[in-house]
C-alpha positions in Angstrom: 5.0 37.0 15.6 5.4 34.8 12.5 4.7 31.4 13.2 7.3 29.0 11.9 5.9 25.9 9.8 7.8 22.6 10.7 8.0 19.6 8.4 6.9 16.7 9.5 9.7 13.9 10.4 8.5 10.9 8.7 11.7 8.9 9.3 12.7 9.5 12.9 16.3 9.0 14.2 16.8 5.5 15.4 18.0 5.9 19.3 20.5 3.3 20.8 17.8 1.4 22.2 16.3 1.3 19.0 19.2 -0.2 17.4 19.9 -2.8 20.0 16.3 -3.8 20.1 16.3 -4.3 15.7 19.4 -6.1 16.2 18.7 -8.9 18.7 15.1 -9.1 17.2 16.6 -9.5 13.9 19.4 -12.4 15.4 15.8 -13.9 17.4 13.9 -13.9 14.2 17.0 -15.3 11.7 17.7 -18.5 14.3 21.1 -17.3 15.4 19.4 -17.4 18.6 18.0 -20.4 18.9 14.8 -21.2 21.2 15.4 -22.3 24.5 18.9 -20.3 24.2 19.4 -18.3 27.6 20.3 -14.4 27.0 23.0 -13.6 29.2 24.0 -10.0 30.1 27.5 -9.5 29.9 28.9 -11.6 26.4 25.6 -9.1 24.9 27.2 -6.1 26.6 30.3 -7.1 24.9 29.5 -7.7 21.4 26.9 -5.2 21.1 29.1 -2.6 23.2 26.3 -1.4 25.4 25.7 -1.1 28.6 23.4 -3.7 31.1 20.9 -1.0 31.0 20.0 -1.1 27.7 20.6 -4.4 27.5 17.8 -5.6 30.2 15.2 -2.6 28.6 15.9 -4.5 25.4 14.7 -7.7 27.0 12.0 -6.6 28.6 10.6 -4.6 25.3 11.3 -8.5 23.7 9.8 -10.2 26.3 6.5 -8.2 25.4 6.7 -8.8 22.1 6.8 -12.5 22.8 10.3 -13.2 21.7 11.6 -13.6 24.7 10.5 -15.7 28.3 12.0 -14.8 31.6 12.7 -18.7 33.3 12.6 -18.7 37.1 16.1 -19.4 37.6 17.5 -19.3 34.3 16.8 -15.6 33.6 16.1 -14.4 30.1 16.1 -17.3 27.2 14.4 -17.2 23.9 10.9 -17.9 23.9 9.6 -21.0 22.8 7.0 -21.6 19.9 4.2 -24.1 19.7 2.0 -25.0 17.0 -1.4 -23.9 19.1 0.3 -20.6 20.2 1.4 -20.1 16.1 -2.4 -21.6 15.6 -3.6 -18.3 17.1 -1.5 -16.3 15.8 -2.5 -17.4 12.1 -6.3 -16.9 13.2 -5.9 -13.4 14.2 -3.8 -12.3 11.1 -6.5 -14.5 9.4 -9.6 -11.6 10.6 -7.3 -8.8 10.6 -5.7 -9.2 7.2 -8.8 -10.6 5.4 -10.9 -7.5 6.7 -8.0 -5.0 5.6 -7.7 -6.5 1.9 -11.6 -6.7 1.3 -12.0 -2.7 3.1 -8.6 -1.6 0.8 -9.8 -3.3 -2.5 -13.4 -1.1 -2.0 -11.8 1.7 -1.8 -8.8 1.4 -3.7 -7.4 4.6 -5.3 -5.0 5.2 -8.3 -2.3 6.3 -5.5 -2.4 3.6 -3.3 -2.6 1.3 -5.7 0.8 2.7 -7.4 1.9 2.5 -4.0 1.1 -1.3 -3.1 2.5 -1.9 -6.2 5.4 0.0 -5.5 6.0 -2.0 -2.2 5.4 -5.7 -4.2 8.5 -5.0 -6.1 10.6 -3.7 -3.3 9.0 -7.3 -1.5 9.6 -9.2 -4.6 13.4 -8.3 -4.3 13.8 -9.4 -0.6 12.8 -12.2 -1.9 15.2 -12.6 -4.5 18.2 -11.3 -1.9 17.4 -13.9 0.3 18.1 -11.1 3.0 15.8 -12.1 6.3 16.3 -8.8 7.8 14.9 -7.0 4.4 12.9 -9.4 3.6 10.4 -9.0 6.7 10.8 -5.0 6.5 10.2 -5.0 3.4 6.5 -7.4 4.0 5.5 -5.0 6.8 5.6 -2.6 4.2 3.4 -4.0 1.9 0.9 -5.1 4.6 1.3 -1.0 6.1 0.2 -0.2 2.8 -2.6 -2.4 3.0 -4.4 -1.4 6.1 -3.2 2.1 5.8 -5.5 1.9 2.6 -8.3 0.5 4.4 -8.1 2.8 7.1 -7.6 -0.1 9.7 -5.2 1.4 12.1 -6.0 0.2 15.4 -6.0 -3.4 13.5 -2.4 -2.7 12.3 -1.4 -1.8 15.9 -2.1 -5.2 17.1 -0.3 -6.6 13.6 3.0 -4.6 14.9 2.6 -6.0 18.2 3.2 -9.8 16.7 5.1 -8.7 14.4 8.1 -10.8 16.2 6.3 -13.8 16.0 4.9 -13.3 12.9 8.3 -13.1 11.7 9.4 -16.2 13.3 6.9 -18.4 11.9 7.7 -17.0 8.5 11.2 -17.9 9.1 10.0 -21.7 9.3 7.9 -21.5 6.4 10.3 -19.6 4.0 12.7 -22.5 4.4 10.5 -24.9 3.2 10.3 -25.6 -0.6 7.2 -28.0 -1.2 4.7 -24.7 -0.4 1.5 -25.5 -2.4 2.4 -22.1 -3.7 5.6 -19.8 -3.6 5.5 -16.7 -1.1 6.0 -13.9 -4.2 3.2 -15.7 -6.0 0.8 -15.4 -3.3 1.6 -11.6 -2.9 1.2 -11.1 -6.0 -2.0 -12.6 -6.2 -3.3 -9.7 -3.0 -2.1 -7.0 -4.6 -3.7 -7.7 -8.9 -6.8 -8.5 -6.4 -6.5 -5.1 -4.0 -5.6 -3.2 -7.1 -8.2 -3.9 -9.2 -10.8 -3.1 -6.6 -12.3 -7.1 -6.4 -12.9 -7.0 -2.6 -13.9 -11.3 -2.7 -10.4 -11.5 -4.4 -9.2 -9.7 -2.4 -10.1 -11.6 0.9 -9.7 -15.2 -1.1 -5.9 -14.4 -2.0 -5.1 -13.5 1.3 -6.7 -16.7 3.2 -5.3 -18.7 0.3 -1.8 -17.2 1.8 -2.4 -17.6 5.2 -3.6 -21.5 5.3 -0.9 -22.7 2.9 1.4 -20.8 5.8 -0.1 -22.2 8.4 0.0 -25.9 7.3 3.8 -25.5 6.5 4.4 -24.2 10.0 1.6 -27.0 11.6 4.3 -29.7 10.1 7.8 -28.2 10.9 6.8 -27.3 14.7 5.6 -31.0 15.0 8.8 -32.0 13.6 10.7 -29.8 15.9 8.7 -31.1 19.4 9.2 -34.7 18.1 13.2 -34.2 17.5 
């Protein structure tokens, strides 16, 4: 019997759950939720037209990505963020992204390096539509391509998993405008490093990133706990 070859599905179908999951993450991440705000079931059923099921999956699937805090009696609310919980957060993207640009600048290739630069200009125009949503698709991208080149997947897996977070803080920074440097300029910066193979570039452009970030956040998280 012939044996049928399938394709592979690179893009799978987005389920419900799926949908309703992007689309509260995405309302978390761009502030229309504010922290501290409780999620309540039923105005959520309403305007997303879904059911409590999905709704409370949803919650829980945020809840684990540390978006959202379920309050002894106050139910869901979005989570809170502090400067020594963002503090980590910045030190673990600081050994995972470092390692991942030095590994993917040794080994760099003619095809990923079309491709990183490929995902700088579809990251350079998120930042030009001033589109959160886009904009922080469009950044996972770039870093996929990143530790896709280096081979670092497991490290990527625990990337995805703060993702939320991650998000959040770049939220705070991106509406700042006395960064030492601009966001574009920085990426820029990792990828003419990655892609011409200069591994202490490399690493350098990417810690350069990550403490001007981190300051930015350092100041408006102090300013928010003092207000």
């Amino acid at each position: 019997m012939d044996k049928t070859v399938l394709s592979k599905i690179k893009h799978p179908p987005a389920t419900l759950r799926d949908m309703v999951q992007e689309r509260m993450r995405e309302a978390i991440i761009e502030g229309h939720f504010k922290p501290g705000d409780r999620l309540v079931e039923r105005p959520l059923c309403e305007q997303l037209g879904v059911s409590r099921t999905v709704i409370r999956e949803t919650i829980r699937y945020l809840e684990a990505e540390g978006l959202v805090e379920i309050l002894p009696g106050r139910g869901p609310i979005v989570a809170l963020m502090n400067w020594e919980d963002a503090r980590q957060i910045y030190e673990i993207r600081r050994m995972l992204e470092t390692a991942a640009a030095r590994t993917c600048a040794a080994q760099i290739t003619p095809e990923r390096a079309q491709s990183l630069q490929a995902a700088l200009t579809h990251l350079k125009q998120g930042f030009s539509d001033k589109t959160p949503g886009a904009l922080f698709r469009a950044t996972a991208d770039f870093y996929s391509e990143i530790f896709e080149g280096a081979g670092h997947h497991v490290a990527w897996d625990i990337v995805q998993r703060l993702n939320g977070r991650i998000s959040r803080l770049r939220m705070l920074t991106l509406a700042t405008s006395d960064r030492a440097k601009p966001g574009p300029s920085h990426m820029q910066a990792i990828c003419d490093a990655i892609t011409s193979g200069d591994a202490d570039a490399a690493q350098a452009a990417v810690h350069a990133h990550l403490k001007d970030t981190a300051t930015i956040a350092e100041r408006v998280l102090a300013e928010e706990e003092s207000s």
